[in-house]
Structures are given as C-alpha cells and as structure tokens.
N, C-alpha and C positions, 0 to 999 in steps of 0.2 A: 282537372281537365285543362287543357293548354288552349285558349282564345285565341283565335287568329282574326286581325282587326283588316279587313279590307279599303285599302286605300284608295282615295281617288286617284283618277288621271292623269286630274289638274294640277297642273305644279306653275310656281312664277316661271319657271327657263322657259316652261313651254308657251303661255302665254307669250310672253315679250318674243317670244321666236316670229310671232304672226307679224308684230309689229310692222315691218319692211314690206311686207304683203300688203296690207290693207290697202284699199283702192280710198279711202276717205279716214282720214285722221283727224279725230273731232279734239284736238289741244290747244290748251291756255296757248297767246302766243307769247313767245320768246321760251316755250318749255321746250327742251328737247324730248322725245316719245325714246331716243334711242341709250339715255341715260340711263345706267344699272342704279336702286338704293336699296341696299340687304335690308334696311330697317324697315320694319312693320309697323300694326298700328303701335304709337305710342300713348296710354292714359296722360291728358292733361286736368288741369282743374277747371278748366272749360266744360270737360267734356272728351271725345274720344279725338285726336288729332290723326290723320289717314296719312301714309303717302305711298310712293309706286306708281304704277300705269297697269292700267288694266284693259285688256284688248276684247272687245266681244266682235258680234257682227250678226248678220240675218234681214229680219224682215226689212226694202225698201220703205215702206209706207210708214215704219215708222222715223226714217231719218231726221224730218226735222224738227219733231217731238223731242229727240234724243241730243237732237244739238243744244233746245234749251236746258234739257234735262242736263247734260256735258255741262252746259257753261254755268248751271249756278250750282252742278256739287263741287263744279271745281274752284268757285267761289269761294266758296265755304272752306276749302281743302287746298290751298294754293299749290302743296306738294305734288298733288296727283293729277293724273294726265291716264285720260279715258278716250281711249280709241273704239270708234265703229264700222266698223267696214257693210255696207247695206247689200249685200250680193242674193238677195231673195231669200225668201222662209224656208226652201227645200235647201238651199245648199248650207243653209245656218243652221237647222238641224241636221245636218250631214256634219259638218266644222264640231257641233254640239257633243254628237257620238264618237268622232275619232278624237275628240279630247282636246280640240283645237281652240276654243271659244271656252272660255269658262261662263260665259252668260251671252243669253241671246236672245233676239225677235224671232215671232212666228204670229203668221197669220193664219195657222190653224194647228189646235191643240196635236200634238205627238199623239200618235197611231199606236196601238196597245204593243207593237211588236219594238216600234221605237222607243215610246216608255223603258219596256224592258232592255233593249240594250243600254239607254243612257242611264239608268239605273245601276247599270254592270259599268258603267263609266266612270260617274259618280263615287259607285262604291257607298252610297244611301239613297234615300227620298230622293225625287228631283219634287224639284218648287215650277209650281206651272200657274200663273192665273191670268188675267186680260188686265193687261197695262196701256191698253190704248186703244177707244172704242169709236167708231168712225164709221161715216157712211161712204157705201161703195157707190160712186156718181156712174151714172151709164151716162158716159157725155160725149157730144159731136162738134161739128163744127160746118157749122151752114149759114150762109151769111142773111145777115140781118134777124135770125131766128133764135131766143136766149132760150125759150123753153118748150116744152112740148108735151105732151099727157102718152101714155103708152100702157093698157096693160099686159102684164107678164105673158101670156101670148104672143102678143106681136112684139114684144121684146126676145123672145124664148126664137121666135121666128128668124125674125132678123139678125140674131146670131149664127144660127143655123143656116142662115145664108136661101130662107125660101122666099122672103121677101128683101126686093133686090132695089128699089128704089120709095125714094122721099116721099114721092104723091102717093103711095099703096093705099087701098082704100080701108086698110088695116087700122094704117097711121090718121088719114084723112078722117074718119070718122068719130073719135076719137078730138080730132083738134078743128071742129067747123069753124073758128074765127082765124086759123093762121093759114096763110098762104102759100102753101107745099111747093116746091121745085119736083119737076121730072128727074132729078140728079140721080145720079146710081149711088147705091147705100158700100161705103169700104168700110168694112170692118177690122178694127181691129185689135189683136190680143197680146199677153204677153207670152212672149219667148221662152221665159226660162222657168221651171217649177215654181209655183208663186200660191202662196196661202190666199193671196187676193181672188185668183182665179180659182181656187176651192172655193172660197167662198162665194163667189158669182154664179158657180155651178149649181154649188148643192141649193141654191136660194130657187134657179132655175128648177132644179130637178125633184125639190119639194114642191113646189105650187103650182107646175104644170108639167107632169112627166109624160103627160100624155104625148106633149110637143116635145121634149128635151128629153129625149131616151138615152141619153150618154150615163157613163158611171161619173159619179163625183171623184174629182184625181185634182192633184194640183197643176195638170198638162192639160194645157187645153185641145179641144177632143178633136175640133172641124178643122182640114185640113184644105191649103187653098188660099189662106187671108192672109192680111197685112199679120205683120205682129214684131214686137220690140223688145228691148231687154228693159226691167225694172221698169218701176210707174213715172220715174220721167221719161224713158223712152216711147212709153206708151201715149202720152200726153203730147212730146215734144210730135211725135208720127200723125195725132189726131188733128194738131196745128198746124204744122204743114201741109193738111189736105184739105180738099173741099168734099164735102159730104157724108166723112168718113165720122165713126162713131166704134167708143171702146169701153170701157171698164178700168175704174183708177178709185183710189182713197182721192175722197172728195174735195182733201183738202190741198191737193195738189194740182187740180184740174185749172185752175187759175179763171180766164176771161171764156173761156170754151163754151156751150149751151149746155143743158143738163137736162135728162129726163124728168118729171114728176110719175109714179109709179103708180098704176093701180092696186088701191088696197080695199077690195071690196066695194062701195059704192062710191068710192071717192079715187081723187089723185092728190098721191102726197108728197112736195117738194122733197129734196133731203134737206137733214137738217143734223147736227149731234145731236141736239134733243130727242129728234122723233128715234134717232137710234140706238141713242141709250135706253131707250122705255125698252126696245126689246131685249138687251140684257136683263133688265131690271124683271122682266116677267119671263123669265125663259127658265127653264129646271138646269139643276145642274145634274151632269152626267154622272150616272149611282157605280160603285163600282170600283171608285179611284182611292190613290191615296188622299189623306189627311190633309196634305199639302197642295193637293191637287184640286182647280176649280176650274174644269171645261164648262163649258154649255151648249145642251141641244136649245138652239137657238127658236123661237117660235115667229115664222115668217107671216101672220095673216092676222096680226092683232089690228083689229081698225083705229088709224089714228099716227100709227107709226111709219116709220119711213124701212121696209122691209129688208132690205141689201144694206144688208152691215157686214162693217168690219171688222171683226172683235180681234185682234193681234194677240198674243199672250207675250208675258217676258218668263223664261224659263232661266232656273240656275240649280246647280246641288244646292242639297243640306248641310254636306260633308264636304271640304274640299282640304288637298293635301298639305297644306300650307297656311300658315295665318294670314300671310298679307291680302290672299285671296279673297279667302275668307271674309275679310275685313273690308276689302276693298266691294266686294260680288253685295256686302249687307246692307254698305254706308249708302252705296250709290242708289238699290230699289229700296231702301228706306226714302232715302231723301225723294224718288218718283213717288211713291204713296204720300208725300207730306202735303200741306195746304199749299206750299210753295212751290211744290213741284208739278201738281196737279193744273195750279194756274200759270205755269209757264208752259209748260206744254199744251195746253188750253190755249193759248193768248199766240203761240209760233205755230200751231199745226191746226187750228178751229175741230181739235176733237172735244169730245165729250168728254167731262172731268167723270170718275169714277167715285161712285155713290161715296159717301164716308161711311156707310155700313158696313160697303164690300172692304172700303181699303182697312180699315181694323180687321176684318179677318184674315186677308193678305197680310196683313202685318205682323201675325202672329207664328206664322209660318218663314217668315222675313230673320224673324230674331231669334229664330232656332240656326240660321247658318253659323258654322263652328267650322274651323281646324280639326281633323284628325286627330285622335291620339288621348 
C-alpha cells in the first residue's frame, strides 16, 4: 500500500515572505530580519545551536511578553532573528490558516471549525495551550479617582450603554466613600476582532446573561461607542478622555484607574495572582487533541479576580522544513522555561505559568518535527 505523507504549509520562503509586512519587528539590533541562511539547526557540543528568522504574529496583549521572550531566546541564539507582528488574535488565526505565520498568539482558543482547517494546514496536531495569563483591567480615566468597586451588573450595564454616567446610583452605592462626578460615562472598545473582547464577553455573558444578552464573538456587539485598534489604541483613546472607561490586558493600562470586580460578597482588585487561581481551577475542555489544553474557564470562584486573560500560543506538530521546525520548538521551549517565565513575568506583570502546567506543555512542545 502506497503512504502518502501530508505536508505542511509552512515552509521558510513563506515565512521570510511576511518579513516586509510586519508592522513590529522584535530583532537583535544590528541583525538584518532580511538576510537569507539555508543552514538549519546545527548539533553543537553545547547543545542544539538555532539560526534563521522566524516570523509569527497575532495576539496584541501579548506583545511585550514576547519582546522579552524575543530578546533572551535571541540571546541565547545570536543567529536568530524572531519577528512579531501584534495585529490581534482574529487576524493571527486567519495569517495561522492561510499558512502565513507558522506560530501565533491568541486570546482565545481556535473554534472547532478553525481547529480543523489549521489542522488541514499543518498537515498534523496543532499545539494550542495558554502561554500568557493575565487580567483583563476594566479601566477609566476620571480624575483624582484610582479605584472604584463595580458589580458585574453595573459593569454588564455600563457597557451596554444603560448607565450613562459616573454618579449612577448603580455605581454610587457600591462606592459610599468616593466622591462621583455627574461626568458622562464614554465607553470604549476595541475595533478589530480581538480574543481580548471574547474574552470580556463571555466573562459578561456567563455571570449575568440576564443583562448581557449578546452572543460571545470576538466583535464587539454595541454599536454607537468609541473604539480603537489593538490594546494600545484602546488605552492610548481611554487617556485622552475624561470619563471614558474600556477593557485592556492589565498590564498595559499603565497610570489609568481600574475597577475592583464583584465576586460574590467581596470586590477584588486585579491582580496575576488572583487570575491565575482561575486557570488553576478551571477544567479543561474534553474532546481535544492530546496537544491541545483550552479551558472552560470558571468566573465565580471567591477570591479571584474573574476577567482573565488566558492568550494561548499555537503552532504545528509537523512543519515542512527543519529550520521551522527547530526554530517554532527552541523558541516555546525557551517561553515554558524558568527564564522565560520570569522574563515575561518581570516586562508584562502576567502571571508565570504553574510548573505543572508547563511540563505538560512541554511534552507536546518536543514532539515538533520536520516532515518526512
């Protein structure tokens, strides 16, 4: 019987083609990103020596996670030169399936229908699990005011645009020692497909559906508001306004005010911590491949900070070429390592990922191969 081996997509030409495109080029300086080198990995007595560029792209939020991440595998790798281009979690699972990215951010796990095309991309597994766990801040900007108490209600409200200013006695009851302005409430979202704003939904739409009757999408639903491209545009729109308040990865919101969240009899600042506890206790979705580690995430643990982030990093198993190959393994190896955990830890104040979880992402990590 004649075996016919299905190859992937990926190929270096097509990688390096992205190059020119990229809106953010995360390389060593004085590397060229535009230089060709046909050599692959080469075995050293060190260890495995890398070189090439390797081009991915996707989720915003995780950008500057990834710049540490970039600058100590390149460290290590002096040859290699790793581009990111941050153009949001829907267009980088789109870049993902047309074969354009051989590795990518998402801020929310591929959709069963997505799965299987990038699967047919691939040509095996795809590798899916959370490389970067983070709270999603609902943060404003109203002067003199750093914090404020809100439950999911009058948050779920106030997106929806039913409560329209600062004083609402929604808000005011809730916060009897801070001193509310009459200000009008500007809302604002982001612009472009964004796993951020899945995830802000579905947190919405699980804990009070009764007010948030939208479907969970990564478009956000109300039509009418401010809204920006990427989570700096959303942050940089929230600072230039007075009164105005949006949804952003925490760790980017900078000097802004921030909500504390109603989680059952309490309000809970954000924190990584409190939002790593809800990966930590949350199932994982039944159903998947082997390599595959989503989670139905569980939003009403007391204690926790409920609007998370969870990003995943996705890649094949299989890619057509070794340098890929080699290049797609060194680099989310070296993000699961203690070093890379605490550098992205230390440039983006996410949460490091359990050392349980990353040994079993690891295992799935060092089954990427070349074809053939």
């Amino acid at each position: 019987m004649e075996r016919h081996v299905k190859l992937s997509r990926f190929t270096r030409a097509g990688s390096a083609a992205m190059v020119g495109a990229l809106a953010l080029t995360l390389a060593a300086c004085g590397t060229d990103p535009n230089t060709g080198d046909d050599s692959t990995a080469e075995a050293t007595e060190g260890g495995m020596e890398l070189s090439g560029t390797l081009s991915g792209g996707g989720a915003s939020s995780q950008e500057s996670a990834m710049e540490a991440w970039r600058a100590g595998f390149q460290s290590q790798h002096p040859d290699v030169t790793v581009n990111y281009d941050p153009t949001g979690s829907g267009t980088g699972r789109e870049q993902f399936i047309a074969g354009a990215f051989p590795f990518i951010g998402s801020d929310a796990a591929l959709e069963d229908d997505e799965m299987t095309a990038a699967e047919e991309t691939c040509g095996s597994d795809v590798i899916e699990y959370p490389g970067y766990i983070s709270p999603v801040a609902v943060a404003f900007n109203l002067e003199g005011i750093d914090s404020v108490n809100m439950t999911p209600e009058t948050i779920a409200s106030i997106f929806k645009g039913d409560i329209t200013t600062w004083d609402d006695e929604a808000i005011a009851a809730d916060n009897p020692d801070v001193e509310l302005p009459d200000t009008d409430i500007t809302v604002v979202h982001r612009s472009d497909p964004s796993g951020t704003t899945e995830n802000f939904v579905e947190y919405l739409s699980t804990v009070v559906p009764d007010v948030w009757d939208f479907e969970v999408e990564d478009v956000w639903p109300v039509e009418g508001q401010e809204s920006a491209q990427g989570t700096s545009g959303v942050v940089s729109t929230i600072t230039a306004g007075e009164g105005t308040i949006g949804y952003a990865d925490a760790s980017a919101i900078g000097e802004l005010g921030s909500v504390a969240v109603g989680v059952g009899d309490e309000f809970v600042p954000y924190s990584p911590e409190a939002a790593a506890e809800v990966v930590a206790q949350s199932p994982r979705v039944e159903g998947t491949a082997d390599t595959v580690w989503a989670y139905d995430l569980a939003r009403d643990i007391p204690g926790t900070y409920p609007i998370v982030l969870v990003s995943y990093h996705i890649a094949c198993t299989t890619y057509e070429d070794a340098e890929t190959a080699e290049l797609v393994k060194g680099l989310y190896s070296y993000i699961l390592s203690d070093e890379g955990q605490e550098q992205g830890t230390a440039a983006a104040g996410s949460a490091p990922v359990s050392e349980e979880l990353r040994s079993e992402f690891l295992t799935a990590v060092e089954t990427i191969s070349a074809a053939g």
